[in-house]
C-alpha positions as CSV (number, residue, x, y, z in Angstrom):
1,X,13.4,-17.4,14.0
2,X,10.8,-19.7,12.5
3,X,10.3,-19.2,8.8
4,X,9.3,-21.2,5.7
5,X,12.5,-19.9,3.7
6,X,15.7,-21.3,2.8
7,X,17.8,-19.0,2.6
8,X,17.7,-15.8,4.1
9,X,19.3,-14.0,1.0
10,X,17.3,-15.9,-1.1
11,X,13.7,-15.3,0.3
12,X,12.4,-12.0,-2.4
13,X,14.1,-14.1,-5.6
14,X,11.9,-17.3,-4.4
15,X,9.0,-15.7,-3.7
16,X,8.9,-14.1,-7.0
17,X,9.4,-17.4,-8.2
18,X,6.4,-18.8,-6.8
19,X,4.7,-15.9,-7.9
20,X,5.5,-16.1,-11.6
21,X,4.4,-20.1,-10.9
22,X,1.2,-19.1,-9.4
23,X,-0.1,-16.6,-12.0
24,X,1.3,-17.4,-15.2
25,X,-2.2,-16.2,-17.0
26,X,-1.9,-12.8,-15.1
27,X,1.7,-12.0,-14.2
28,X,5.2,-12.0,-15.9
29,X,8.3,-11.9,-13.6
30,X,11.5,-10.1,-14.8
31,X,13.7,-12.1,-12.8
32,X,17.1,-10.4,-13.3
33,X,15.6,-6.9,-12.0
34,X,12.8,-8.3,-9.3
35,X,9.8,-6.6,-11.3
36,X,6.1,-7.8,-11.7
37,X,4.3,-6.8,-15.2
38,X,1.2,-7.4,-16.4
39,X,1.2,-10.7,-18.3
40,X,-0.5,-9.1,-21.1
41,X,1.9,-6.3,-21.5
42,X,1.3,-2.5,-21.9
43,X,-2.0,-1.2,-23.6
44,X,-1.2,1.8,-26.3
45,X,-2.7,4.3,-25.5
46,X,-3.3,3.8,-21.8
47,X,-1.4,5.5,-18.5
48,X,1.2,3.2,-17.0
49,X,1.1,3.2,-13.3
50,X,4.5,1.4,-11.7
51,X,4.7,1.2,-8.0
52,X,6.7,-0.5,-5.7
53,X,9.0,-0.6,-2.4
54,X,10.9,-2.7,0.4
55,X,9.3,-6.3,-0.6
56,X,7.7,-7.9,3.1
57,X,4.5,-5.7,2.5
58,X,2.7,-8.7,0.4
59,X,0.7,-8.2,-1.4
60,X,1.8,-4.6,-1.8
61,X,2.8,-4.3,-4.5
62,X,3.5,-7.1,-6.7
63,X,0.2,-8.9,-5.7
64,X,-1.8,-5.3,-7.3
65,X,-0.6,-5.9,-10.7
66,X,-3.2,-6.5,-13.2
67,X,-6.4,-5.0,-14.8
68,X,-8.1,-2.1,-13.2
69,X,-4.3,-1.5,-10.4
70,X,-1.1,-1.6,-11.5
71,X,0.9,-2.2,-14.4
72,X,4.2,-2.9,-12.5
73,X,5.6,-3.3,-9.5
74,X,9.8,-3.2,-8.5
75,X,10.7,-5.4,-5.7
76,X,13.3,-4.4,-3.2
77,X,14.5,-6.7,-0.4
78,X,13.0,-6.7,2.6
79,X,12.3,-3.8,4.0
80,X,14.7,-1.8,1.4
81,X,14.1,0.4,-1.0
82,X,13.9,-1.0,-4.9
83,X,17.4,0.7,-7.3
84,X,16.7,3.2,-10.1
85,X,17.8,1.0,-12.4
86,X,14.6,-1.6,-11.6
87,X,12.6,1.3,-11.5
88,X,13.5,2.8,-14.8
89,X,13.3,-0.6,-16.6
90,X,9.8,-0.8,-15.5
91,X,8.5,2.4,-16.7
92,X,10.3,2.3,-20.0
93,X,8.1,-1.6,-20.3
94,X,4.7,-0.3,-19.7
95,X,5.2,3.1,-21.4
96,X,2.2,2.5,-24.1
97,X,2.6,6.2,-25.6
98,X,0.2,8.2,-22.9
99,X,2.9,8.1,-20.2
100,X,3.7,6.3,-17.0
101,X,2.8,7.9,-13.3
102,X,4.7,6.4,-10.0
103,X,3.0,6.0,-6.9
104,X,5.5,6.4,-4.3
105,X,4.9,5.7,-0.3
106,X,6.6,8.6,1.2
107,X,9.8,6.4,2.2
108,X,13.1,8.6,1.8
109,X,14.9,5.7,-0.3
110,X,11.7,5.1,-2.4
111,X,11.1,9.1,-3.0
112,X,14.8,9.5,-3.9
113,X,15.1,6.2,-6.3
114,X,11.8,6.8,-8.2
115,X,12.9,10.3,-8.9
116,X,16.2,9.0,-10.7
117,X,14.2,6.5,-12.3
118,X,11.8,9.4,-13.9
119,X,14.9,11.3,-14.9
120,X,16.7,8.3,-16.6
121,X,13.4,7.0,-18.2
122,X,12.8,10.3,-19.7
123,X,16.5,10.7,-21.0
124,X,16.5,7.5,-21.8
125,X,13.7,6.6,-23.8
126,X,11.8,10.0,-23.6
127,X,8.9,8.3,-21.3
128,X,6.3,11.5,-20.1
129,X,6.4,10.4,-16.1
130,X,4.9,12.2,-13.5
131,X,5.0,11.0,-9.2
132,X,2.6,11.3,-6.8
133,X,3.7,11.0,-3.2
134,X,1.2,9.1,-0.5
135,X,1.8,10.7,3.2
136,X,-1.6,9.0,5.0
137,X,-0.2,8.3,8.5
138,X,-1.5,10.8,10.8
139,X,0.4,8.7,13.6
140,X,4.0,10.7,13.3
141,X,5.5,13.7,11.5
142,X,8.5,12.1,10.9
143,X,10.4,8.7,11.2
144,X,13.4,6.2,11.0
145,X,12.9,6.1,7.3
146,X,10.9,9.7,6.3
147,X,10.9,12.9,6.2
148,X,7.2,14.3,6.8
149,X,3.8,11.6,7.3
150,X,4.7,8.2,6.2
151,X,2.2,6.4,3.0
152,X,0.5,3.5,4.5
153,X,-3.3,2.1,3.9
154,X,-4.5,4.6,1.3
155,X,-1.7,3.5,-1.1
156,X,-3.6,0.7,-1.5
157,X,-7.3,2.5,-1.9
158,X,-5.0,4.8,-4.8
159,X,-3.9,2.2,-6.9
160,X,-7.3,0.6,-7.5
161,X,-8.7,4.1,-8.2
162,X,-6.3,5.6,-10.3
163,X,-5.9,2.3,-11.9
164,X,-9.6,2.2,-12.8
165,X,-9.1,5.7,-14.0
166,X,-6.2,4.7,-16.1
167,X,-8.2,1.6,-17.7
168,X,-10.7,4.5,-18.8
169,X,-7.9,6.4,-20.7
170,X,-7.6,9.2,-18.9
171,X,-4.6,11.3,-19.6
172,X,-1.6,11.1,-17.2
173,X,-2.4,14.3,-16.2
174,X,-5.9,13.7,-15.3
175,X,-4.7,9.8,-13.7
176,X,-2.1,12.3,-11.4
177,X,-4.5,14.8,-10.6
178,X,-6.5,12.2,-9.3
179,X,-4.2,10.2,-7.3
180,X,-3.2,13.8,-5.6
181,X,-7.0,14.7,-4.4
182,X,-6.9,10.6,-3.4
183,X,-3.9,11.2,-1.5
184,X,-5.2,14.8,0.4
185,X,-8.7,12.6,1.0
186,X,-7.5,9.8,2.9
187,X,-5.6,9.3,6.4
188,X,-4.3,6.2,8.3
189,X,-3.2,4.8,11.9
190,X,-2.0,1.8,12.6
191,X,-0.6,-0.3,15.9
192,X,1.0,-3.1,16.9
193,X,0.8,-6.2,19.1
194,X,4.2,-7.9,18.4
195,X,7.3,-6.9,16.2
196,X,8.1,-8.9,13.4
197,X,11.2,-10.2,12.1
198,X,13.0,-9.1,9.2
199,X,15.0,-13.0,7.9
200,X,18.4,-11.1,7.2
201,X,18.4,-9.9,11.3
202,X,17.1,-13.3,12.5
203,X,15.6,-11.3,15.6
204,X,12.5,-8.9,16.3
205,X,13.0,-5.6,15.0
206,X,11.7,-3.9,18.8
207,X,10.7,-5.6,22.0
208,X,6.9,-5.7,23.1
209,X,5.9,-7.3,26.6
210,X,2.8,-9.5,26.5
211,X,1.2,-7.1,28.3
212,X,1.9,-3.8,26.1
213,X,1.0,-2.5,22.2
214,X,2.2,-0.1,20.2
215,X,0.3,2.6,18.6
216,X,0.9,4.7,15.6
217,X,3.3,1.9,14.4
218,X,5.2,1.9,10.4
219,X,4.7,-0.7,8.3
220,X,8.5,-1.5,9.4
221,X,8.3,-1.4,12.5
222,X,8.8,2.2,13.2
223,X,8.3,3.2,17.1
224,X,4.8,4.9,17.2
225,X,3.0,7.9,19.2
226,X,2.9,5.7,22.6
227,X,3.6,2.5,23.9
228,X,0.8,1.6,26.4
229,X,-1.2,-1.9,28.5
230,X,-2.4,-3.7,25.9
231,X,-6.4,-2.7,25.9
232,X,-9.7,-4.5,24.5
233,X,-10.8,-4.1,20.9
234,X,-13.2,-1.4,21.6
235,X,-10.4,0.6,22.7
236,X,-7.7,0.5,20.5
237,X,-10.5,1.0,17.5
238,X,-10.9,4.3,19.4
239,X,-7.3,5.6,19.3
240,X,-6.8,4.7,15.9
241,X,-10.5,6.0,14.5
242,X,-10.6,9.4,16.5
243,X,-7.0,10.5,15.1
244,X,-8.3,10.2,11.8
245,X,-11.1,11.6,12.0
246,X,-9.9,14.4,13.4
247,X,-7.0,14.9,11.0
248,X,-9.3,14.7,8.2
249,X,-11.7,16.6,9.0
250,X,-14.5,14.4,9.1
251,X,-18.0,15.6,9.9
252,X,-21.8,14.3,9.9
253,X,-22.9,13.6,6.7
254,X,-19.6,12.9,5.1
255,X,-19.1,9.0,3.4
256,X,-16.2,6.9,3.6
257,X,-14.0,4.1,1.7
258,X,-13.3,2.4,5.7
259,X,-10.3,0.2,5.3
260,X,-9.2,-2.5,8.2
261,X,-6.0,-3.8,7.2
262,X,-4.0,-6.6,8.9
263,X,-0.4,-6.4,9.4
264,X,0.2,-10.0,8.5
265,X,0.1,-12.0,12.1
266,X,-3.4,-11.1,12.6
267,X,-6.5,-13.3,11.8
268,X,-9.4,-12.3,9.9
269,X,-12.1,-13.2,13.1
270,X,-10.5,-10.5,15.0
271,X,-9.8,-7.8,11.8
272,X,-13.6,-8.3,11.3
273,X,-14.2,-7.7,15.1
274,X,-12.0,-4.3,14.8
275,X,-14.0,-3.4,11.4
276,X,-17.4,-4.1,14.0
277,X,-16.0,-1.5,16.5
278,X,-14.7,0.7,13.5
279,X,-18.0,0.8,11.9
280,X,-20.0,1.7,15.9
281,X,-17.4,4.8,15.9
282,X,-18.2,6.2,12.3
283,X,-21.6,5.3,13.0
284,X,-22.2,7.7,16.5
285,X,-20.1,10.2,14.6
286,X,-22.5,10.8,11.5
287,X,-19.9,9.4,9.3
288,X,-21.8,6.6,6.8
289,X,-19.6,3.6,5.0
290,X,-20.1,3.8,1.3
291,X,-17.7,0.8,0.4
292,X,-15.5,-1.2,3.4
293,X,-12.5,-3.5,3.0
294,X,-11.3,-6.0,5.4
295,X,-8.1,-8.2,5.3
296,X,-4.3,-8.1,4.9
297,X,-3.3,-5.8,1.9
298,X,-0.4,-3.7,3.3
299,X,1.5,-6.1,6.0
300,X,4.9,-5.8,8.0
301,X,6.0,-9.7,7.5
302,X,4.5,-11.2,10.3
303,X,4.0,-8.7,13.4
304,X,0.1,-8.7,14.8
305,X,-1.9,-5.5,14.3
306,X,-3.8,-3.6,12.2
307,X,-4.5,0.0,10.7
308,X,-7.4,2.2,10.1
309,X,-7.7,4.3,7.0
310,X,-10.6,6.1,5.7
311,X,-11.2,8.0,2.8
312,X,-13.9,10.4,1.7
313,X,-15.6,9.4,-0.9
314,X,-17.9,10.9,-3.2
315,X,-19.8,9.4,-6.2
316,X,-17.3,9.3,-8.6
317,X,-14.4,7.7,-6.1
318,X,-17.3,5.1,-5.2
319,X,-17.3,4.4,-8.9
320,X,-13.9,3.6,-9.9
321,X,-13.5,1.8,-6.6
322,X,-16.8,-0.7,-8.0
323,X,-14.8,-1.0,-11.4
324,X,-13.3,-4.1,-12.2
325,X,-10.3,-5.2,-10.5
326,X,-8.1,-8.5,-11.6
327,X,-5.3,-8.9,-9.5
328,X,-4.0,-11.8,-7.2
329,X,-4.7,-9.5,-4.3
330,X,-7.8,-7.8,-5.3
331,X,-10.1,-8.9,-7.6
332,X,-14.2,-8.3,-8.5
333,X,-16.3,-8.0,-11.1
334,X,-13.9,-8.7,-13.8
């Protein structure tokens, strides 16, 4: 194992360390319970949106917190589920009086742990929270760590448009309505070149030969559809576009949000090559690109690979996605 860390124990503790030292004018670390805030602090009035999950996924989630995404984000170790307890302390900090919504992936530990945390926040401190569950991956019905589709790539589009909706001051029922029809409108599929490897277990989580991939992977690492001979570009754009397409129902005439996301071991030059044969396949199927985004948002540590997600956008999800976004992962026109 080759790593920049020091201790394997210590590696979500540091990073948020370096985070906190990298974006003091946007980001406040709570140390003691691993959670990212808004340097500025809840808005009253406005929705709170907390996130979170296993840390590994950079910059999900931490990396989304800021104006026009998230308010906070809990970090678990890697690959683990954040506790309750993080979880409630961070929707009690960004409750500004109109509520807080979680956006959960649909992981089993995540689902189960923000679910405490709304009941304990609401006891608590009589916080108003309502959940909204992303199952995107059309690769698997179940998994290692779910019950039903995993919540992969359009996590990621979900934040930045219920986020922009939140900045409006829309009410949290309206922000969860919202964040539901963004859920039903968007699918994913991802693969895999090479496994990564999580620093407690020092090894790759699964075995790839240099001649094989790995399609329908998790962003853990979860066994996919098919293992199969490693293929060109052209091909593997294929089996990850046509699922989708399919699944969602996609026809001529329909517009997309098109999403290429790296896993983390993958460079940009050959994401921008997959968005190229992406793009051809939407293309000869009718289906036009109203906004793209290309790079790593959603990883799995190191392991080469990408996903596909699209979701169908109409005028008024093309809008909040233009809004202004300031976070250290995402930021425009702010």
């Amino acid at each position: 194992m080759k790593k920049l860390i020091n201790d394997p124990a210590d590696v979500v503790s540091e990073a948020l360390l370096g985070m906190a030292a990298a974006h003091p004018d946007r980001l406040r670390v709570d140390h003691d319970h691993k959670i990212v805030y808004r340097a500025a602090g809840p808005r009253e009035g406005k929705v709170g949106l907390v996130s979170g999950g296993g840390s590994g996924h950079e910059p999900m989630h931490g990396g989304f917190v800021g104006t026009g995404m998230l308010d906070a984000a809990c970090a678990g170790e890697v690959f683990t589920s954040p506790v309750p307890d993080q979880m409630m302390a961070a929707t009690k900090a960004v409750d500004g009086g109109a509520g807080v919504l979680h956006i959960v992936k649909n992981y089993t530990g995540d689902v189960m742990n923000f679910e405490m945390a709304a009941e304990l926040a609401a006891a608590d401190a009589g916080t108003e929270v309502k959940s909204v569950v992303t199952d995107d991956d059309v690769a698997v019905q179940d998994s290692l760590y779910t019950a039903g589709r995993r919540g992969v790539g359009v996590t990621v589009l979900l934040e930045k448009i219920v986020g922009a909706a939140a900045e409006e001051g829309r009410s949290l029922q309206e922000c969860a309505d919202l964040a539901t029809q963004v859920n039903r409108a968007g699918r994913s599929m991802g693969m895999a070149l090479t496994s990564c490897t999580v620093p407690s277990a020092g090894r790759p989580t699964f075995d790839l030969a240099e001649d094989e991939m790995e399609i329908g992977i998790g962003i853990h690492g979860e066994p996919g559809r098919e293992r199969k001979p490693l293929a060109p570009a052209k091909d593997i754009a294929a089996m990850l576009v046509e699922p989708v397409l399919s699944d969602l129902g996609l026809s001529r005439g329909d517009g997309v949000i098109a999403f290429v996301n790296g896993m983390g071991g993958t460079p940009l030059i050959e994401l921008y090559l997959m968005y190229h044969e992406v793009s051809q396949l939407l293309e000869g199927a009718g289906v036009s690109v109203a906004r793209s985004l290309v790079g790593n948002y959603i990883t799995s540590l190191e392991m080469a690979g990408c996903s596909v997600t699209l979701l169908r956008a109409d005028d008024e999800t093309v809008r909040l996605w233009d809004a202004p976004v300031n976070t250290p992962g995402l930021r425009w026109g702010a």
